[in-house]
Backbone as XML, in Angstrom:
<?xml version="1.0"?>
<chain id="A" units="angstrom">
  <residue number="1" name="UNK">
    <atom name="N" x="6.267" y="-10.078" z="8.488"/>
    <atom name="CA" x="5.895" y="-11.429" z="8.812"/>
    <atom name="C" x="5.575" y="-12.161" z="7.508"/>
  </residue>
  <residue number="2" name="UNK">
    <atom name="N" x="5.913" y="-13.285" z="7.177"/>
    <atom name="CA" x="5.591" y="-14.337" z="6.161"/>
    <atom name="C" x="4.382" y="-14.780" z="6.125"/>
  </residue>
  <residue number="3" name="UNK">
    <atom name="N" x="3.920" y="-15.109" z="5.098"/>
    <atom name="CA" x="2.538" y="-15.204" z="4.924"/>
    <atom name="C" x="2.829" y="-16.665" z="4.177"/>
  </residue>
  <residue number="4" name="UNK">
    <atom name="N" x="1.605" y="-17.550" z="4.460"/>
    <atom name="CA" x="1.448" y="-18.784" z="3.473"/>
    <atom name="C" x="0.380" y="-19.444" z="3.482"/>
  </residue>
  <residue number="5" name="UNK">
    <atom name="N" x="-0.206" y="-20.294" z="2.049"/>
    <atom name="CA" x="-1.423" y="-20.332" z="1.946"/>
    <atom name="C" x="-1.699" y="-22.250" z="2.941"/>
  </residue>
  <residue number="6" name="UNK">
    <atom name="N" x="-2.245" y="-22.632" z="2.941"/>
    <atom name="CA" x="-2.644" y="-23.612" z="3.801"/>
    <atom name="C" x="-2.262" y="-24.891" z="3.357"/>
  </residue>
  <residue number="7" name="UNK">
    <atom name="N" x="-1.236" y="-24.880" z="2.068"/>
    <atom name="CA" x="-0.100" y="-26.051" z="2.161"/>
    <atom name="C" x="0.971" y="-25.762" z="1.824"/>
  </residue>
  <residue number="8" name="UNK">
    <atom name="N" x="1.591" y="-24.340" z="3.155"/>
    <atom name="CA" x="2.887" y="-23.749" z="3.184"/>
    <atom name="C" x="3.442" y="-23.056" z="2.203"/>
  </residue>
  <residue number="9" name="UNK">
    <atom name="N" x="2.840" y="-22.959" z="0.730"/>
    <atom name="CA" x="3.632" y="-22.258" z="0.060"/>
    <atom name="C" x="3.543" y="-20.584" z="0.524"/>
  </residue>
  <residue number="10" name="UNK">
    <atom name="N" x="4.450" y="-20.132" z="-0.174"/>
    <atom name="CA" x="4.666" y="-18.551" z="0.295"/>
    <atom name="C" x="3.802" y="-17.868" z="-0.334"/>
  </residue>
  <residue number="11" name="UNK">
    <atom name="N" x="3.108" y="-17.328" z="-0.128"/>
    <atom name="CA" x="2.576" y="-16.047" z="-0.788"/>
    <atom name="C" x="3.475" y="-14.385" z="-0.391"/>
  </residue>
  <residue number="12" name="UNK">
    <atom name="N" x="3.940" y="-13.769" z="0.312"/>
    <atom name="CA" x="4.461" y="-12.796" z="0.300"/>
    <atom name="C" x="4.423" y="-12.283" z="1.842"/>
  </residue>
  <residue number="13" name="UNK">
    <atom name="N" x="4.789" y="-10.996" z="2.419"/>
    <atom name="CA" x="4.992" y="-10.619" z="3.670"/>
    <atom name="C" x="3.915" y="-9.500" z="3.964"/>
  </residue>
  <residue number="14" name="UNK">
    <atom name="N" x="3.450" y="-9.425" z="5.407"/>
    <atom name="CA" x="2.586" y="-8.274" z="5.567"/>
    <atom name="C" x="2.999" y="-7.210" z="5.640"/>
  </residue>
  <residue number="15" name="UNK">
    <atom name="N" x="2.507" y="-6.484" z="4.681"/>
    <atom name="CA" x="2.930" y="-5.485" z="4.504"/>
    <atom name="C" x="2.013" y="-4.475" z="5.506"/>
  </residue>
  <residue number="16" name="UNK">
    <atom name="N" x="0.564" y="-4.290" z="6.046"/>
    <atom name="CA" x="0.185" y="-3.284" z="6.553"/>
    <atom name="C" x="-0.688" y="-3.985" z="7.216"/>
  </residue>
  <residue number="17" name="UNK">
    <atom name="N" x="-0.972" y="-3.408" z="8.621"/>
    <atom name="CA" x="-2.275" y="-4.020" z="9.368"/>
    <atom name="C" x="-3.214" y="-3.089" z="9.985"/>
  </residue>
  <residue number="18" name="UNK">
    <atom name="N" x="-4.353" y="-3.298" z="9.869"/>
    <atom name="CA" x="-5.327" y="-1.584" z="10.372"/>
    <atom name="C" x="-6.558" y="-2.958" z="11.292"/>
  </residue>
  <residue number="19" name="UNK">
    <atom name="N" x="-6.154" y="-2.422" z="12.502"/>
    <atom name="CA" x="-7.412" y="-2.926" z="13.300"/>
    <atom name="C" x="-8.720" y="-2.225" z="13.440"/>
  </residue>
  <residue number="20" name="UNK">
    <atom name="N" x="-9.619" y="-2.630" z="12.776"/>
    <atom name="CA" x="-10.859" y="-2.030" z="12.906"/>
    <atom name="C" x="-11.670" y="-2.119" z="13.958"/>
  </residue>
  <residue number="21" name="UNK">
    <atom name="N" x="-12.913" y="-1.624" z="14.168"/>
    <atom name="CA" x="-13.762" y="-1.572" z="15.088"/>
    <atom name="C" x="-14.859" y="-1.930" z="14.518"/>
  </residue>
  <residue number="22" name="UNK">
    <atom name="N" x="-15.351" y="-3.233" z="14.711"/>
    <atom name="CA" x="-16.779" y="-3.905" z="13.517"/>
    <atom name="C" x="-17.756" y="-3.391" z="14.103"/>
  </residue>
  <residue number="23" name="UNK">
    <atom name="N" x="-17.980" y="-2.831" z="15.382"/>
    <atom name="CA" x="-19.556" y="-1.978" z="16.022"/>
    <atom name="C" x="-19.708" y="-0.520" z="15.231"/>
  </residue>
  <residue number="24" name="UNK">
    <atom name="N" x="-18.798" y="-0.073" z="14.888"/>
    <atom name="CA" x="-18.859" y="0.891" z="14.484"/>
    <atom name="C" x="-19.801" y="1.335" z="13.643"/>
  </residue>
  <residue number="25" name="UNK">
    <atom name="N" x="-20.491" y="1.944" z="13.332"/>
    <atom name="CA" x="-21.443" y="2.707" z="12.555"/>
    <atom name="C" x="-20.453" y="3.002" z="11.031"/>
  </residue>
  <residue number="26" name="UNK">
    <atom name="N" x="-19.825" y="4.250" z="11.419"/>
    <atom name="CA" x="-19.108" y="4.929" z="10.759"/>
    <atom name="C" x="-18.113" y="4.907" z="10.717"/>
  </residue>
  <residue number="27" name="UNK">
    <atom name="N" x="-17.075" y="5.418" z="9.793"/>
    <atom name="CA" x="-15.778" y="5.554" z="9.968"/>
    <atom name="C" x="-14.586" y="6.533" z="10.138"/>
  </residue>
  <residue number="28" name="UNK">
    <atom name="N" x="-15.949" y="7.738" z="10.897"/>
    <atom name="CA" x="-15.570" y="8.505" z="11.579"/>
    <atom name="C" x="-14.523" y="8.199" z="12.721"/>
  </residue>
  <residue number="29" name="UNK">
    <atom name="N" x="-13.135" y="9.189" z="13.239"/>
    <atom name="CA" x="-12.333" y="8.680" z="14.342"/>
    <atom name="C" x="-11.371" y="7.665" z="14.051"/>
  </residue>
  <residue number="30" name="UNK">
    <atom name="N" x="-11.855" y="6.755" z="12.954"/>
    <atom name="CA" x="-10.862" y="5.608" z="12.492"/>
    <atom name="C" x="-9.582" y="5.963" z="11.287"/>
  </residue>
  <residue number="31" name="UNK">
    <atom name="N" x="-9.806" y="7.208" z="10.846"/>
    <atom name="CA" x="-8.444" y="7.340" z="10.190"/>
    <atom name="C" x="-7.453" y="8.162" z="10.273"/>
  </residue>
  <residue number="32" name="UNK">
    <atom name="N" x="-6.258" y="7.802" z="10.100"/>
    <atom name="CA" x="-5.444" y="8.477" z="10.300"/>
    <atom name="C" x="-5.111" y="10.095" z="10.524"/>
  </residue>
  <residue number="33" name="UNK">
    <atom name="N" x="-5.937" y="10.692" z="9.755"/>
    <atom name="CA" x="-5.498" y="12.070" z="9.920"/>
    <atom name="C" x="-6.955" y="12.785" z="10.692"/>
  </residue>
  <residue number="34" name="UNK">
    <atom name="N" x="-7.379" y="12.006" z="11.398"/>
    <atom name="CA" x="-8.677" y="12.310" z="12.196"/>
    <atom name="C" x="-8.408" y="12.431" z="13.761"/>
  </residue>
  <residue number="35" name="UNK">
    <atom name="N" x="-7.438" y="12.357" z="14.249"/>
    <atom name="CA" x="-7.042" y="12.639" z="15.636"/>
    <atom name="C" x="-5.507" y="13.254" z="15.377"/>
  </residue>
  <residue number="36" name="UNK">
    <atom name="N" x="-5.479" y="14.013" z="16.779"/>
    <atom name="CA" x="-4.987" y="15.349" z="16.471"/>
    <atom name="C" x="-3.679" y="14.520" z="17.354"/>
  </residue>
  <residue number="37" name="UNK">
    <atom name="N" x="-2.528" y="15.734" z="16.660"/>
    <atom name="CA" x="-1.544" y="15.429" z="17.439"/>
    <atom name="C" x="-0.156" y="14.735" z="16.120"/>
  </residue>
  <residue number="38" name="UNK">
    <atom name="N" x="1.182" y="14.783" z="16.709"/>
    <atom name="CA" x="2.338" y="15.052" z="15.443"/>
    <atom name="C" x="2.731" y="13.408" z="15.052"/>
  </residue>
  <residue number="39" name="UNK">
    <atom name="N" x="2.392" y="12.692" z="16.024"/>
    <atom name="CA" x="2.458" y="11.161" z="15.430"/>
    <atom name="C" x="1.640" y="10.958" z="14.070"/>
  </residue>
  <residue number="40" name="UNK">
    <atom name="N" x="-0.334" y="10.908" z="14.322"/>
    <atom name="CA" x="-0.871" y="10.739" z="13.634"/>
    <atom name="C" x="-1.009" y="11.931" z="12.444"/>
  </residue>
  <residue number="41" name="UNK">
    <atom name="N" x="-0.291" y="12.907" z="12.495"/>
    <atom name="CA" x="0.443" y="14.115" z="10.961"/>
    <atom name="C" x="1.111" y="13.438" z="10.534"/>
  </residue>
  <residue number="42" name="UNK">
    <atom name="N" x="2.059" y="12.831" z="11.009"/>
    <atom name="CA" x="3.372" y="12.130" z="10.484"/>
    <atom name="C" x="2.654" y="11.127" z="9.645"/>
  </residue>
  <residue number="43" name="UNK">
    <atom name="N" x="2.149" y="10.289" z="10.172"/>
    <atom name="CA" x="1.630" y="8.813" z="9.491"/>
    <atom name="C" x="0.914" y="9.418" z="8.293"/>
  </residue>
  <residue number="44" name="UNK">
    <atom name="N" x="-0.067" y="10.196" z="8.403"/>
    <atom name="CA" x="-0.822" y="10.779" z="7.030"/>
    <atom name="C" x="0.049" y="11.106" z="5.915"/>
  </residue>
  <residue number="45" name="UNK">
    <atom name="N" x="0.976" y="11.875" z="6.406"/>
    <atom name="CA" x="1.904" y="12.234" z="5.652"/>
    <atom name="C" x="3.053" y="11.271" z="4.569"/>
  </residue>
  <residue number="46" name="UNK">
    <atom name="N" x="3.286" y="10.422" z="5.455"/>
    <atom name="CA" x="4.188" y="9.437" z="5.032"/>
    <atom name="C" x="3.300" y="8.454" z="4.477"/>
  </residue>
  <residue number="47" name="UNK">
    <atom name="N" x="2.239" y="8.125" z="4.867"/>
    <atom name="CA" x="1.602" y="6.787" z="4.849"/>
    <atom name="C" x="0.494" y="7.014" z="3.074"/>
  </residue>
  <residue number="48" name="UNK">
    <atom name="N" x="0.426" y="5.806" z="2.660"/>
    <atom name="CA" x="-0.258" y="6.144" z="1.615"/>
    <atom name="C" x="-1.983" y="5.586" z="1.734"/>
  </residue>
  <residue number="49" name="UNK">
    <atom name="N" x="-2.811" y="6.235" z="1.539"/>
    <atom name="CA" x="-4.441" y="5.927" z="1.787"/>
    <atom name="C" x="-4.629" y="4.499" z="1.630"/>
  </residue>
  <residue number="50" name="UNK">
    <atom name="N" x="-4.934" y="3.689" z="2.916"/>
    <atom name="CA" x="-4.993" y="2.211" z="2.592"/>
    <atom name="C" x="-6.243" y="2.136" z="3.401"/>
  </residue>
  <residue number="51" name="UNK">
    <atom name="N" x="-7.246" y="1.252" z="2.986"/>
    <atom name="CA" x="-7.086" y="0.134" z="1.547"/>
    <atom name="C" x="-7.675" y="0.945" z="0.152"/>
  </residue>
  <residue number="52" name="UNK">
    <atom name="N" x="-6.467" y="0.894" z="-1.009"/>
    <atom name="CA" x="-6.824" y="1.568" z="-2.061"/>
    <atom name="C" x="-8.064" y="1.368" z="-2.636"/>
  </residue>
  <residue number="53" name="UNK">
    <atom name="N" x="-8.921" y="1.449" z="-2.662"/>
    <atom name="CA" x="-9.933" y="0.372" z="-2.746"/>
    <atom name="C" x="-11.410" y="1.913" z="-3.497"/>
  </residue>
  <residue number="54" name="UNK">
    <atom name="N" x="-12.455" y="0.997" z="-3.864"/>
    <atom name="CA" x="-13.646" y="1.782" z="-4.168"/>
    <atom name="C" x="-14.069" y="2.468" z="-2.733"/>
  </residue>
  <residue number="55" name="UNK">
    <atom name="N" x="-14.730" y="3.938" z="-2.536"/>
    <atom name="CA" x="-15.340" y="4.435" z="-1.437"/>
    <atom name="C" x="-15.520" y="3.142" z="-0.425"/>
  </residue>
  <residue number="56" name="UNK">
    <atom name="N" x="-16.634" y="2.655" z="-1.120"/>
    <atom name="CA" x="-17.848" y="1.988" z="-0.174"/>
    <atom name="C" x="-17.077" y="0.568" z="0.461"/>
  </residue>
  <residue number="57" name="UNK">
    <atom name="N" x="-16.296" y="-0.010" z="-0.268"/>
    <atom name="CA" x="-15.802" y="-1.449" z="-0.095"/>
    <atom name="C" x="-14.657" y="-0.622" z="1.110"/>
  </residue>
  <residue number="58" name="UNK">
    <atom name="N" x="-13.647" y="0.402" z="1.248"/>
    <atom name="CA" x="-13.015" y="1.046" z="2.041"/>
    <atom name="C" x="-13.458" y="1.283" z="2.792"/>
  </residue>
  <residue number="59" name="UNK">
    <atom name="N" x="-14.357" y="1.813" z="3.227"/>
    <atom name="CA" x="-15.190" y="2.093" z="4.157"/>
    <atom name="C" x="-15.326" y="0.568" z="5.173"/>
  </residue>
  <residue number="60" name="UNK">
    <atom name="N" x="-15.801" y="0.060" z="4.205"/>
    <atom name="CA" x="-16.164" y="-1.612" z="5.203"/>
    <atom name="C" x="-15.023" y="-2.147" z="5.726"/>
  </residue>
  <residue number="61" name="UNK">
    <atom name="N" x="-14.073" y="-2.119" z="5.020"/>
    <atom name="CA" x="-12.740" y="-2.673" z="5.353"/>
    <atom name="C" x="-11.968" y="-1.824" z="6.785"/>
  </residue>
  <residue number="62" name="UNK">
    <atom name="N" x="-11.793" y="-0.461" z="6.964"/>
    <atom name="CA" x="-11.891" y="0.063" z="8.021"/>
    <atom name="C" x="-12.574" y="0.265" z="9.420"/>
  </residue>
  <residue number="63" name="UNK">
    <atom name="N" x="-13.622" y="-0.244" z="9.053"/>
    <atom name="CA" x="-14.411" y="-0.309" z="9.946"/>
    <atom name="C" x="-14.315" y="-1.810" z="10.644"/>
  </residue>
  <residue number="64" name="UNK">
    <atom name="N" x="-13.979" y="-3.192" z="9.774"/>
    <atom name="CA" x="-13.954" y="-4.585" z="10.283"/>
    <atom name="C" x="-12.436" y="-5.125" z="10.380"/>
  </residue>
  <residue number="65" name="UNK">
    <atom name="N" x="-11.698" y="-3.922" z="9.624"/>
    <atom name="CA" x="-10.005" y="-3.939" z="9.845"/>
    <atom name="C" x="-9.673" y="-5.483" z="8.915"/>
  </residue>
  <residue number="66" name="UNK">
    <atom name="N" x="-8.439" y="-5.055" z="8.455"/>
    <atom name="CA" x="-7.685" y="-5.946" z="7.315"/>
    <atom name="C" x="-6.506" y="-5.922" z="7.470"/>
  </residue>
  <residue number="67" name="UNK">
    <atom name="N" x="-5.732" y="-6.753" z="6.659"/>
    <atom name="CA" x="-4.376" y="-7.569" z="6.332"/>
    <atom name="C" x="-4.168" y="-6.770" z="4.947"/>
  </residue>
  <residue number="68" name="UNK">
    <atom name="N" x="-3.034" y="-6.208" z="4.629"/>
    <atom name="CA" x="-2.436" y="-6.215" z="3.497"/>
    <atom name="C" x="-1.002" y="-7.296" z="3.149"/>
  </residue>
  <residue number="69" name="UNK">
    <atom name="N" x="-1.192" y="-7.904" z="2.009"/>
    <atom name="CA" x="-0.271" y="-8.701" z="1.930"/>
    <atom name="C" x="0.577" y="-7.885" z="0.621"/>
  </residue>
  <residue number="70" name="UNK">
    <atom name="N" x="2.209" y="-8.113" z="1.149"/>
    <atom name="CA" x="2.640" y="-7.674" z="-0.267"/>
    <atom name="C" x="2.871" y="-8.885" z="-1.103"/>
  </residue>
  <residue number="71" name="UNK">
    <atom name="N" x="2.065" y="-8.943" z="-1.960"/>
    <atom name="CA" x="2.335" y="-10.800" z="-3.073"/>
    <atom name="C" x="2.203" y="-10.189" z="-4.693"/>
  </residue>
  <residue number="72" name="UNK">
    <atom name="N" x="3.370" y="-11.648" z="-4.607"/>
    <atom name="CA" x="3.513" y="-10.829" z="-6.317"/>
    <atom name="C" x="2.783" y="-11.792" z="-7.133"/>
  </residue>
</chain>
């Protein structure tokens, strides 16, 4: 999907979307290789640790869920 800033120019396409759960405490259950089963193996596998980010700021971001944009 196209992305643009709020007088149409382009910024780049979404590249990844992770819906979070903002009640959440923890971020236990919320990642990928935390529920069982060959879909969510696959995704770990293939998928690269998003959002690359410091521990603590990752943590928050999973838990209130984010947009990755690919922009150059």
């Amino acid at each position: 999907m196209k992305v643009v800033d709020r007088d149409g120019k382009r910024l780049g396409k979404v590249k990844f979307v992770k819906m979070g759960d903002p009640q959440a405490v923890t971020t236990a259950g919320q990642e990928p290789g935390d529920r069982p089963g060959l879909v969510p193996a696959l995704a770990a596998v293939f998928h690269d640790a998003e959002p690359d980010l410091p521990p603590a700021l990752a943590a928050r971001l999973v838990r209130s869920g984010f947009v990755k944009v690919d922009a150059k």
